[in-house]
C-alpha positions as CSV (number, residue, x, y, z in Angstrom):
1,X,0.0,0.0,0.0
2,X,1.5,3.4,-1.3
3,X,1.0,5.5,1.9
4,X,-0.1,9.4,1.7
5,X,2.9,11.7,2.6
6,X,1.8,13.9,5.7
7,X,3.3,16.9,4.3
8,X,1.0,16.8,1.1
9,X,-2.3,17.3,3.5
10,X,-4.0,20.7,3.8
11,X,-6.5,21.6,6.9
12,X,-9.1,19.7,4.6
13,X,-7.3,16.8,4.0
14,X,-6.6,16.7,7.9
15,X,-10.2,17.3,9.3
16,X,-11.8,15.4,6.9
17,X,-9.4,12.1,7.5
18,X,-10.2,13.0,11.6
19,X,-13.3,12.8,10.8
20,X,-13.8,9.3,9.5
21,X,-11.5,8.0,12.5
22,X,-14.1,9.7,14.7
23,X,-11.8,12.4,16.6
24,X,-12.4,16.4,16.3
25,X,-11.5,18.2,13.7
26,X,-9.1,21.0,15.3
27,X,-6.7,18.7,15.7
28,X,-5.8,19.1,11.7
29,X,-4.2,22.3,13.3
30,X,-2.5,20.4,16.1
31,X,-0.9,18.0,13.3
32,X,0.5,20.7,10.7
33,X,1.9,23.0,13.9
34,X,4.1,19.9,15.0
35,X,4.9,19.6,11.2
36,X,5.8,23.0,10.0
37,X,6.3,25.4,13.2
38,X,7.4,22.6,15.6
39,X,9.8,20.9,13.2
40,X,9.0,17.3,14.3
41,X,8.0,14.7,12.1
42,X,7.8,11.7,14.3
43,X,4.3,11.2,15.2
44,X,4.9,9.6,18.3
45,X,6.3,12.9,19.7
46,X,2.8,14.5,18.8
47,X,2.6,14.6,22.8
48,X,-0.7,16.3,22.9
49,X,-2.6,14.2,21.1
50,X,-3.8,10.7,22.0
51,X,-1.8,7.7,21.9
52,X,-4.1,5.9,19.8
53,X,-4.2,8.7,17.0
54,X,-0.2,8.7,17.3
55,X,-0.3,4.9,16.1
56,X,-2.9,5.5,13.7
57,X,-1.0,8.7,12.2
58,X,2.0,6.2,12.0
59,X,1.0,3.9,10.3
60,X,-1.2,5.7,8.2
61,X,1.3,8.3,6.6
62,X,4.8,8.6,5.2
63,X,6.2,11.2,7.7
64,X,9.9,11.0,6.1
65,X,11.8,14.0,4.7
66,X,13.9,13.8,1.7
67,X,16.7,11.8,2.1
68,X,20.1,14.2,1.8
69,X,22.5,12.6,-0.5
70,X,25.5,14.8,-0.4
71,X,25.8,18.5,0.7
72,X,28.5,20.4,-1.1
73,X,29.7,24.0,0.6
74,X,31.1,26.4,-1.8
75,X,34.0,29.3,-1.1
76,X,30.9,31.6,-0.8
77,X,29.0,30.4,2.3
78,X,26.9,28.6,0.3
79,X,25.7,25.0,0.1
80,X,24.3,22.8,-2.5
81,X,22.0,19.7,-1.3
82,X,21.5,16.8,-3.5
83,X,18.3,15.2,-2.4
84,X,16.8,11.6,-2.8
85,X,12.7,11.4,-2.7
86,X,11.0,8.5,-1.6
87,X,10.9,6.5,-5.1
88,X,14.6,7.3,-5.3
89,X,15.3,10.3,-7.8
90,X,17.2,13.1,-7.2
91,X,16.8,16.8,-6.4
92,X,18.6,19.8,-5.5
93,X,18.1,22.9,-3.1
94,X,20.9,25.7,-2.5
95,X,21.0,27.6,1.0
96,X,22.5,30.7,0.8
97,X,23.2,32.7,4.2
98,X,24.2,36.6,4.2
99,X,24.3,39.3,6.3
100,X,20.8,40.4,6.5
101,X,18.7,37.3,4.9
102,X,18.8,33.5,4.4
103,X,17.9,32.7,1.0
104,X,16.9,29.5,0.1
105,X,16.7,28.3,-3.8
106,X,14.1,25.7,-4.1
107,X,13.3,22.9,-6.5
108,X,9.4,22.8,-7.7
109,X,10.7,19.5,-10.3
110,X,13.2,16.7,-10.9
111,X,14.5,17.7,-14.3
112,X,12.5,20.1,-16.6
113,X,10.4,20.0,-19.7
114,X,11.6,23.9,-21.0
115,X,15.1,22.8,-23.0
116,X,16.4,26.7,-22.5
117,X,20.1,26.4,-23.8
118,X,22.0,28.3,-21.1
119,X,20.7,26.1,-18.2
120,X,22.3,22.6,-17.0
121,X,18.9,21.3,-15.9
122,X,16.7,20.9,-19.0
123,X,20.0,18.8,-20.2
124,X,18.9,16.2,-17.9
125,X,15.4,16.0,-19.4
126,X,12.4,15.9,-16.9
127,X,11.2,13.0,-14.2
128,X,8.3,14.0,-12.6
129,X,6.8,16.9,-10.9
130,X,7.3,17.5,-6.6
131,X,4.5,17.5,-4.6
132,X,3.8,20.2,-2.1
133,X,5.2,18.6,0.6
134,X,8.4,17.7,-0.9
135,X,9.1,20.9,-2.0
136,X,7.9,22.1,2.0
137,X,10.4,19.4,3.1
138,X,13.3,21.5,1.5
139,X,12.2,24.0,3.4
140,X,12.8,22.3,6.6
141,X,15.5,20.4,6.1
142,X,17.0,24.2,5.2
143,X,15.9,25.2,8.7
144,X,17.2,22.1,10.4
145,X,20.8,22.9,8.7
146,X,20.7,26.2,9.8
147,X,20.4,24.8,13.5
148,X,23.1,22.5,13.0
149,X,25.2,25.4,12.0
150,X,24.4,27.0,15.5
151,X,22.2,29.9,13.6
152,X,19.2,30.9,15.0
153,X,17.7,32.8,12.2
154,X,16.0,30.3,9.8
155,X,14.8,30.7,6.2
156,X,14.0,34.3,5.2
157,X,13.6,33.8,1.5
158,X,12.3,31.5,-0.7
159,X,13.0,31.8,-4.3
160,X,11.7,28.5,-7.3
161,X,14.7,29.1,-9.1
162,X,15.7,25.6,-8.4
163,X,15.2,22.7,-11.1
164,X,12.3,22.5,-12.7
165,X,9.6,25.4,-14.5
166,X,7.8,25.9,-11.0
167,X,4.4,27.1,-13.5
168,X,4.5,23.8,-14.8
169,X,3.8,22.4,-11.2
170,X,1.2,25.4,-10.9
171,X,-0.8,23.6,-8.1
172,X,1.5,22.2,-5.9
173,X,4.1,25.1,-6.1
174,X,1.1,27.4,-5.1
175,X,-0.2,25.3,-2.4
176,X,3.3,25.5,-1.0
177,X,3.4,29.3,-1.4
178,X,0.7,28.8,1.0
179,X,1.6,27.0,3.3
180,X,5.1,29.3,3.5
181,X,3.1,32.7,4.1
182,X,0.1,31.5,6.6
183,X,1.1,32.3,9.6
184,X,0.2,29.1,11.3
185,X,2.7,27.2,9.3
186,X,5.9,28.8,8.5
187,X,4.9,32.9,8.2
188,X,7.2,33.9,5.8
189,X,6.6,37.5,4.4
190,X,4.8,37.0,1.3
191,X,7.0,39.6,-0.5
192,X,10.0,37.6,0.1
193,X,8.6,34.1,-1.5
194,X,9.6,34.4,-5.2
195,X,8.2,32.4,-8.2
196,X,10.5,32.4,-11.2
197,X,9.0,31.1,-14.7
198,X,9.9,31.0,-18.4
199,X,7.0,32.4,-19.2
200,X,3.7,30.3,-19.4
201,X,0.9,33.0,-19.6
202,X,-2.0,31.3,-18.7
203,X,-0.3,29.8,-15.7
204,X,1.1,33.6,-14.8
205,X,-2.6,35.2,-14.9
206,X,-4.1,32.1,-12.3
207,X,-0.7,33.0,-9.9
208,X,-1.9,37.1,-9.9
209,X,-5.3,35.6,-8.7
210,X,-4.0,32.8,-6.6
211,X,-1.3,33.4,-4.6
212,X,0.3,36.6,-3.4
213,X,3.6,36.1,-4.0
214,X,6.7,37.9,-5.8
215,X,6.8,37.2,-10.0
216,X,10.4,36.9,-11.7
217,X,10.5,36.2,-15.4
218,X,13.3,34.4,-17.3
219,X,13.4,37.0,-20.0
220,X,17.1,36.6,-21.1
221,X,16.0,38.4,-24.9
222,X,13.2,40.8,-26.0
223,X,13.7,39.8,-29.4
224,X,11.1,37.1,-30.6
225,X,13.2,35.1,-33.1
226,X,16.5,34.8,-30.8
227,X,14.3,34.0,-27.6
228,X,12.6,31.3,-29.3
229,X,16.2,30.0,-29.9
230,X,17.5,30.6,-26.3
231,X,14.0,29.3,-25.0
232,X,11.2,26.9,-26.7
233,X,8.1,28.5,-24.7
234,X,8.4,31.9,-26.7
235,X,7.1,29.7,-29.6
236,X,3.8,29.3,-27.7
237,X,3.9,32.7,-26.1
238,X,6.0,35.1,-27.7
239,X,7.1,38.4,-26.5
240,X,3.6,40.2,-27.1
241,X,1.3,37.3,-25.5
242,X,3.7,37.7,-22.4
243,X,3.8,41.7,-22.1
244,X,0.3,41.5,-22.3
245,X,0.0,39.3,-19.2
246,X,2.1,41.5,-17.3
247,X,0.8,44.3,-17.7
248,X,-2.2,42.6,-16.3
249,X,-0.1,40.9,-13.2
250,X,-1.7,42.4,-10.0
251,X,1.8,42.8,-8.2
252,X,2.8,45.5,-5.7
253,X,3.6,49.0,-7.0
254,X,6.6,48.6,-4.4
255,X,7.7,45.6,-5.7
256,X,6.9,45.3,-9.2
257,X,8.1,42.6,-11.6
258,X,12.1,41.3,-11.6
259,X,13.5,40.6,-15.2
260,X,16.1,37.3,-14.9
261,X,18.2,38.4,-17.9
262,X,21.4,35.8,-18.6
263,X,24.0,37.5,-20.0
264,X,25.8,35.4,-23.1
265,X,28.6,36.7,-25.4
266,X,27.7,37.6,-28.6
267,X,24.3,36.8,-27.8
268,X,22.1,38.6,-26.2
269,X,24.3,41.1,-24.7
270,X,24.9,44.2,-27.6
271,X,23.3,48.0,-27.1
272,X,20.6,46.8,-29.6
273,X,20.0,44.1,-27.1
274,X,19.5,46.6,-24.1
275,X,17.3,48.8,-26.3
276,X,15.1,45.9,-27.1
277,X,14.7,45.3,-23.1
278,X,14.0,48.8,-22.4
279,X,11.2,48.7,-24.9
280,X,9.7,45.6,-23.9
281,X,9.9,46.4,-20.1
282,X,8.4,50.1,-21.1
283,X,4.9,50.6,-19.4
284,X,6.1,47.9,-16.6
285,X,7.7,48.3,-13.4
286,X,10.4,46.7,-13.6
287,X,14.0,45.8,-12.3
288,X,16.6,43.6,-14.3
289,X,18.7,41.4,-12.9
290,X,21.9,41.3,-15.2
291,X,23.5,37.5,-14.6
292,X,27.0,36.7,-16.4
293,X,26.1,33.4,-17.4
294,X,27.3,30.5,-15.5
295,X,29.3,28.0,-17.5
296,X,28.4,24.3,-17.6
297,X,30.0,20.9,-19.2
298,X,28.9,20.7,-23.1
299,X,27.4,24.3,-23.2
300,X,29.3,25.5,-25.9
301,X,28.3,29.4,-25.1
302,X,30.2,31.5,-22.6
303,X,29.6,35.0,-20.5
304,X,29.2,38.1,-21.6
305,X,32.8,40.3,-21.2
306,X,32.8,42.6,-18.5
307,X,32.8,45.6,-20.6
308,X,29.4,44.6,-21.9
309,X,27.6,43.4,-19.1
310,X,28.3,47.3,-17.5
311,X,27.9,48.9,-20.6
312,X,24.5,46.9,-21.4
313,X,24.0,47.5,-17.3
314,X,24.7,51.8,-17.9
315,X,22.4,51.5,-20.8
316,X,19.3,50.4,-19.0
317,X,20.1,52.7,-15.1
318,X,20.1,55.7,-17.4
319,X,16.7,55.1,-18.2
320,X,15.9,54.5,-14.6
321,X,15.5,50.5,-14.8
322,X,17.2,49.1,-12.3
323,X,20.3,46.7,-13.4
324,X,22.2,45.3,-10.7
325,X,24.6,42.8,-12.2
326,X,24.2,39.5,-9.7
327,X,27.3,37.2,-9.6
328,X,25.7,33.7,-9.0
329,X,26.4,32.0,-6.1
330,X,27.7,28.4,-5.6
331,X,29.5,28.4,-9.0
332,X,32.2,26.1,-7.3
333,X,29.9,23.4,-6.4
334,X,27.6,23.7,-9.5
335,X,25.1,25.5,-7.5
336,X,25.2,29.3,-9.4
337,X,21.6,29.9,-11.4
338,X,21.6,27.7,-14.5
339,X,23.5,25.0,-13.3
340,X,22.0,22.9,-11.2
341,X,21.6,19.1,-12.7
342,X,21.7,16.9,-9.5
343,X,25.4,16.1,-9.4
344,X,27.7,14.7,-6.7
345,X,31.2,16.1,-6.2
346,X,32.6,13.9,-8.8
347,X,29.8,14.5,-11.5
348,X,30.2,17.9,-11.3
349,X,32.3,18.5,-14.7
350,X,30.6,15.5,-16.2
351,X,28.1,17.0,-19.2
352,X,24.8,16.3,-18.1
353,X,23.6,14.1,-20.8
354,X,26.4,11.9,-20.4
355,X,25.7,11.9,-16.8
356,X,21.8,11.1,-17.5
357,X,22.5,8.1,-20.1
358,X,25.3,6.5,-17.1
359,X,22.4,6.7,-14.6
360,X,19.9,5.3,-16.7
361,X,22.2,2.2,-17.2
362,X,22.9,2.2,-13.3
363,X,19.1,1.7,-12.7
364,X,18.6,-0.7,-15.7
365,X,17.8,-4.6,-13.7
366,X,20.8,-6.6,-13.8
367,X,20.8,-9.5,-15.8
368,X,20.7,-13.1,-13.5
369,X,23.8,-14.7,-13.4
370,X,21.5,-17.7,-14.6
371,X,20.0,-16.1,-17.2
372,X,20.6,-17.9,-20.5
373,X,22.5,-15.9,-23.3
C-alpha cells in the first residue's frame, strides 16, 4: 500500500481524514503545527494528542523528509544539497546565508520539460513533478541545517529558481506558497517568497489571482526570433502574448516585476540588445537582474565580457530600470543559477547528458547470473 505523505495534506485533507476515525477536527491544526512550526516529524512525539491517533497517524502516513544525498559547501557560504525522494530520484536545493537574509533556492521538479540552452537542468530532461510537501520538506531540512550550524535565524527567503519550470507544477508550487506565508505554518513575508518562470501566460494570470507572492520572469532576450532560440516557450507565447500578461499581473507597486536576464557573449548582450529590453519592459515596473552566465559541461556558449555586461547595465540605469549585475552564487559546487543538474562532487564537470545516459544504465535490472544468453 502506497501511503499518503503527511506533508502533502492541507487543513481539509486533515479534518476530513479525523473525521472518519471519529476524533475532532481542530486537531488538523495540532498535526500541521508539530509539522511546520514545531519541526518534528515523528508522530509519536505529537505529545498532545492521544496515543491511539499517534499509532494510527504512524502507520497511516509517510512522515519522512527527503533523504540528503550529499551537501556540497562552496567558497561563498553557500551549500548545494542533492536530495533523494521516496521512489529514489534526485533533487537539488541551495541555501545561501548573508548578512541580513537566508535565502533558500528551491526545486518545484526533478528535471525540466523547457530545453532553455544556457541552463544545465533541461539537459537532464524531466522526471516528474514534486509535490507540495516535498518541496515544503526543502524548506525544513534548510531550517534544520541552519540549527546545525548554530544559527538561530531560519529561512528568510524563498526563491523557485531551483530545477524545474515551478508554472509547470502550478498547483502544488502554489499550495506550498501557501503553506510558506500562513502564519500558522511557517509565516514567511509574502513579499520575500519568489516564483520564477519562463514564461507560461495562462499559468502567470491564475498566480496574480492565486497566490500573493513575488513574480520573476526568465526574460534573457526581448527579441522574438532569438528567444525562441535561447527558449522553446516563446514559440507558444511570444514576446507580445507575455507583455500583455504582465501588464495585467496584479503585483505590488513597491515591488513590481524582476527581469532574470542571462548575459551570453555575442548573444544577447549588444546595445541593440539593451534597447530591445527597455522597450519591452516600457509601461512595466520593472527591475533587471543582469546575470554573467554560469558555465556548464557541453554548453558551448560563454559569458558576456565585463565591458558589456556594465555597458549593457549603464544602458538600462540611465533610463531608470534598475540593473544590478548579480554574480551567481555556488559556482564552485555547480550551485550558481543555471547550473543545477543533481550532481555529486565527482559529477560535477561530467556533461549532463552523459551523466543522465550513465544513470539510466545504473538503474537498468541486472541481468541473473542464470539467465541464459
Amino acid at each position: 500500500m502506497n501511503r499518503p505523505y503527511a506533508l502533502d495534506l492541507e487543513v481539509s485533507d486533515w479534518e476530513t481524514w479525523l473525521k472518519e476515525q471519529g476524533y475532532p477536527s481542530y486537531i488538523a491544526g495540532q498535526i500541521r503545527n508539530w509539522l511546520f512550526v514545531k519541526n518534528c516529524h515523528d508522530p509519536q512525539s505529537f505529545s498532545n494528542l492521544a496515543k491511539s491517533l499517534r499509532t494510527c497517524l504512524e502507520s497511516e502516513f509517510r512522515f519522512e523528509l527527503l533523504t540528503i544525498d550529499t551537501c556540497l559547501k562552496s567558497q561563498d557560504g553557500s551549500e548545494k544539497f542533492l536530495l533523494t525522494t521516496h521512489d529514489g530520484l534526485f533533487t537539488e536545493m541551495v541555501l545561501m546565508p548573508s548578512d541580513n537574509r537566508v535565502t533558500l533556492c528551491i526545486s518545484s521538479q526533478v528535471g525540466c520539460k523547457m530545453g532553455c540552452t544556457f541552463c544545465q537542468t533541461g539537459k537532464m530532461g524531466f522526471k516528474r513533478n514534486l509535490s507540495r510537501g516535498e518541496i515544503l520538506a526543502q524548506l525544513i531540512l534548510a531550517n534544520q541545517r541552519l540549527a546545525e550550524l548554530g544559527e538561530s535565524r531560519k529561512v528568510s527567503n524563498i526563491v523557485f529558481m531551483g530545477m524545474g519550470e515551478p508554472l509547470d507544477n502550478f498547483d502544488e508550487v502554489v499550495a506550498s506558497c501557501q503553506t510558506m506565508i500562513h502564519p500558522k505554518a511557517f509565516g514567511l513575508s509574502k513579499h520575500r517568497v519568489t516564483v520564477s518562470t519562463s514564461g507560461l501566460v495562462p499559468e502567470i494570470r491564475r498566480l496574480g489571482k492565486e497566490a500573493p507572492v513575488r513574480l520573476a520572469i526568465s526574460l534573457h532576450s526581448a527579441d522574438d526570433e532569438r528567444r525562441s532560440r535561447l527558449m522553446p516557450v516563446n514559440r507558444k507565447y511570444p514576446l507580445a502574448v507575455l507583455k500583455q500578461a504582465l501588464l495585467e499581473y496584479p503585483c505590488p507597486s513597491r515591488h513590481g516585476i524582476t527581469f532574470e536576464y542571462v548575459m551570453i557573449k555575442g548573444e544577447n548582450d549588444s546595445i541593440l540588445h539593451a534597447k530591445r529590453l527597455v522597450k519591452f519592459v516600457h509601461g512595466l515596473k520593472a527591475k533587471v537582474n543582469l546575470i554573467p552566465m554560469n558555465h556548464f559541461p557541453g554548453n558551448p556558449m560563454s559569458t558576456a565580457d565585463k565591458e558589456e555586461i556594465f555597458a549593457f547595465q549603464k544602458y538600462l540605469t540611465e533610463r531608470s530600470i534598475p540593473a544590478p549585475v548579480r554574480y551567481s552564487r555556488g559556482q564552485d559546487i555547480s550551485g550558481a543559477c543555471g547550473q543545477l543538474a543533481a550532481k555529486r562532487q565527482e559529477e560535477i564537470h561530467m556533461d549532463p547528458r552523459v551523466l543522465r545516459r550513465t544513470r539510466k544504465l545504473a538503474e537498468r535490472p541486472k541481468a541473473s547470473p542464470f539467465s541464459v544468453l
